[in-house]
KEVODO-194229 format. One line per 4 residues: their letters; for each residue x, y, z of N, C-alpha, C, CB. Coordinates in nm, 3 decimals. Glycine has a CB too. Example, Ala and Ser with C-alpha at 12.3 -4.5 7.8 and 13.67 -1.06 7.14 Angstrom:
as> 1.319,-0.569,0.780,1.230,-0.450,0.780,1.320,-0.330,0.780,1.131,-0.447,0.905 | 1.285,-0.225,0.708,1.367,-0.106,0.714,1.290,0.003,0.787,1.408,-0.060,0.572
END
This chain:
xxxx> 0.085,-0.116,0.000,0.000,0.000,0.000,0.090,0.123,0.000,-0.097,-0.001,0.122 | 0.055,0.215,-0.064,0.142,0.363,-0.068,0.031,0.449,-0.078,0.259,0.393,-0.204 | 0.079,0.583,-0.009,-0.007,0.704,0.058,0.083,0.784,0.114,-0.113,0.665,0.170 | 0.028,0.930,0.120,0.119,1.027,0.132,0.001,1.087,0.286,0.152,1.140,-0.042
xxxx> 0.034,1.147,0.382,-0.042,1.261,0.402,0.053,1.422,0.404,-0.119,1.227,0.547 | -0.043,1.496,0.460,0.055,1.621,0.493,0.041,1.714,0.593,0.063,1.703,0.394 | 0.197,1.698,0.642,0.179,1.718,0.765,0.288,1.886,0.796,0.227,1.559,0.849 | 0.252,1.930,0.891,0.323,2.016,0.914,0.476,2.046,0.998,0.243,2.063,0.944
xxxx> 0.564,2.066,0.903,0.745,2.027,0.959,0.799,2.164,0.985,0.870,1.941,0.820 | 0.843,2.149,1.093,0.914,2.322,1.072,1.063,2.261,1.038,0.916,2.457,1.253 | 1.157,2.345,0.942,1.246,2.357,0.874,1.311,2.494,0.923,1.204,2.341,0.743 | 1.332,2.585,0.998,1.348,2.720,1.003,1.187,2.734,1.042,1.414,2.799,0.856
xxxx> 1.113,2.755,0.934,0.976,2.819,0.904,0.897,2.706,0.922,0.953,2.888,0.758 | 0.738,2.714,0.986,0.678,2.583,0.961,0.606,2.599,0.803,0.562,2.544,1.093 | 0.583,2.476,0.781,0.522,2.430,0.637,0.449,2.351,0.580,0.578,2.407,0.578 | 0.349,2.287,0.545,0.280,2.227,0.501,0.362,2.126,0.398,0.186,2.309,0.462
xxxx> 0.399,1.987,0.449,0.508,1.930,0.339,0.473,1.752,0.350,0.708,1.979,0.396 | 0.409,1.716,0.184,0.389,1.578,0.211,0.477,1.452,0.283,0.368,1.545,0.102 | 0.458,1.367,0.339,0.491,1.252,0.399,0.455,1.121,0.327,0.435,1.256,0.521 | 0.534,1.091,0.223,0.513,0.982,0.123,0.531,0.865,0.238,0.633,0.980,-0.021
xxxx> 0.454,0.753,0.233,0.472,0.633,0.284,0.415,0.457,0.228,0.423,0.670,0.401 | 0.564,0.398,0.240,0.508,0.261,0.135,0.484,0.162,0.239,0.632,0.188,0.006 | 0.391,0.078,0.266,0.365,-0.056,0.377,0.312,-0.135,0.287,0.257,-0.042,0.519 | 0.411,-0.261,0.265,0.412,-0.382,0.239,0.376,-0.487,0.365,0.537,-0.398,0.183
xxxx> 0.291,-0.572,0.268,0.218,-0.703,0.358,0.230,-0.797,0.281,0.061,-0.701,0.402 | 0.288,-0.885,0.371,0.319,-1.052,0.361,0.223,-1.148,0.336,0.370,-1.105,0.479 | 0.227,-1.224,0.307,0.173,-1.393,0.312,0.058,-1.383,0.390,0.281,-1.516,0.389 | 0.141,-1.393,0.487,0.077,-1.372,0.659,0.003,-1.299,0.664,0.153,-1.327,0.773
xxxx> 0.014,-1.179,0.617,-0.132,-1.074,0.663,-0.022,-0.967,0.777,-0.316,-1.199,0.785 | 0.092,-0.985,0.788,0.193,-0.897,0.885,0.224,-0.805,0.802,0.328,-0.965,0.947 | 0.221,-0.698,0.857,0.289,-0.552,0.727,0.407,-0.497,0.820,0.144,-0.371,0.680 | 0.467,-0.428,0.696,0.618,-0.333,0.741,0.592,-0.244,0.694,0.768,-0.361,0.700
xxxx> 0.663,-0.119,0.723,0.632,0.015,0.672,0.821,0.002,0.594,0.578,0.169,0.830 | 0.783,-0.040,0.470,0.916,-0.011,0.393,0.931,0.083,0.358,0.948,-0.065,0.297 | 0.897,0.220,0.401,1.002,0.351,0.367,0.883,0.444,0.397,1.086,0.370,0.183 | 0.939,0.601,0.452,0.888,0.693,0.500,0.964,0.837,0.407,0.908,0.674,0.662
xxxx> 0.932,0.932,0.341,0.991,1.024,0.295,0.915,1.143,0.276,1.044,0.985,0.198 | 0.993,1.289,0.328,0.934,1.374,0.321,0.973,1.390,0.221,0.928,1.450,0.397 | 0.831,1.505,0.116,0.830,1.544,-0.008,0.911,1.717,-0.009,0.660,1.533,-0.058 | 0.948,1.779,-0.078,0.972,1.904,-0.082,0.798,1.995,-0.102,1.091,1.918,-0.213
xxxx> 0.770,1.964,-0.176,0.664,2.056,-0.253,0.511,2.009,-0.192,0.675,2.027,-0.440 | 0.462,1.987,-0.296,0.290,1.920,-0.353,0.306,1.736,-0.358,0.243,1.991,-0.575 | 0.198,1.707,-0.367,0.222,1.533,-0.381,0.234,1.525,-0.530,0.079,1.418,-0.319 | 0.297,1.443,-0.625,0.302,1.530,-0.799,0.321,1.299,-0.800,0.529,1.724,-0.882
xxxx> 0.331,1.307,-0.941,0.370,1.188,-1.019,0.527,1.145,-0.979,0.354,1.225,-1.185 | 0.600,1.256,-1.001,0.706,1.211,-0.985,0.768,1.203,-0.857,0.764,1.264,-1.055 | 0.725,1.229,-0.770,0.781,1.215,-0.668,0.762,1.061,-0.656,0.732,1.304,-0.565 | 0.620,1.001,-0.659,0.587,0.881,-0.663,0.696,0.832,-0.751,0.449,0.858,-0.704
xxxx> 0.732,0.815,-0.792,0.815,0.734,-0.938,0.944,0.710,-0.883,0.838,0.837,-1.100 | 0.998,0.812,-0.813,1.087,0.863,-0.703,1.162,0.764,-0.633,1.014,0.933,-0.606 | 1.004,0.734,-0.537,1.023,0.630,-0.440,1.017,0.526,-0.469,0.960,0.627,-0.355 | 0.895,0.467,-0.542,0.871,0.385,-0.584,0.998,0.266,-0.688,0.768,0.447,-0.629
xxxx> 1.087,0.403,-0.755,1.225,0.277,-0.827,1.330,0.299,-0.680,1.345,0.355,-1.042 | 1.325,0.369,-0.611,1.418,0.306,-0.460,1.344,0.199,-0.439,1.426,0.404,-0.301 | 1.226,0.160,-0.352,1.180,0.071,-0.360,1.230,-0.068,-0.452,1.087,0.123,-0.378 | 1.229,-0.046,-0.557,1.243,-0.168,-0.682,1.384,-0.220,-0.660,1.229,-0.103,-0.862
xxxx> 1.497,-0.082,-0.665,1.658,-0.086,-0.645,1.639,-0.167,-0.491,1.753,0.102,-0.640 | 1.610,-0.150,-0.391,1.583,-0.219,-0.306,1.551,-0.366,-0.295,1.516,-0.164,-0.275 | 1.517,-0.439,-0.393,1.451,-0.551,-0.363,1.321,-0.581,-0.337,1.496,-0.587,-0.287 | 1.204,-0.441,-0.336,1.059,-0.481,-0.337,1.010,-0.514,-0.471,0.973,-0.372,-0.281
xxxx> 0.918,-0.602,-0.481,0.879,-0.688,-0.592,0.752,-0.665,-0.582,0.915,-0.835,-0.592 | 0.589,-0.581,-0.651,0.503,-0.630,-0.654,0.448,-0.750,-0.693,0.474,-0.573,-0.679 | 0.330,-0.832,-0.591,0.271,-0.960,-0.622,0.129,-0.901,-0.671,0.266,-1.074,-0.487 | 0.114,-0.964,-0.800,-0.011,-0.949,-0.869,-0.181,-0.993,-0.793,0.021,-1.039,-0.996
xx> -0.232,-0.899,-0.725,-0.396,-0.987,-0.702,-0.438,-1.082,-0.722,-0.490,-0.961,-0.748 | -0.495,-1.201,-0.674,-0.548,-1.301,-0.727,-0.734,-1.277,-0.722,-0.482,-1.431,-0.646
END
């Protein structure tokens, strides 16, 4: 599962700045939260694309629905 919300970070200034997050689930029905990343901007395509080939470079593999 992947989802962003947005949350507010102060940096210097506070800001309104997405929180990309990927949680993978097992066999089992047990999940991990495989990766957490703050966005700079807006939630956009590419940011997704972003994470998503770390993810891949990583070793996560989507399993197709049955």
């Amino acid at each position: 599962m992947i989802d962003a919300i947005v949350l507010k970070i102060r940096d210097g200034a506070v800001a309104n700045r997405p929180v990309y997050i990927a949680v993978g689930i097992n066999l089992e029905g047990e999940r991990d939260v495989l990766g957490m990343w703050v966005g700079s901007g807006g939630e956009g395509a590419k940011q997704w694309m972003a994470w998503l080939a770390e993810l891949t470079n990583r070793g996560v593999a989507a399993r197709p629905r049955s």
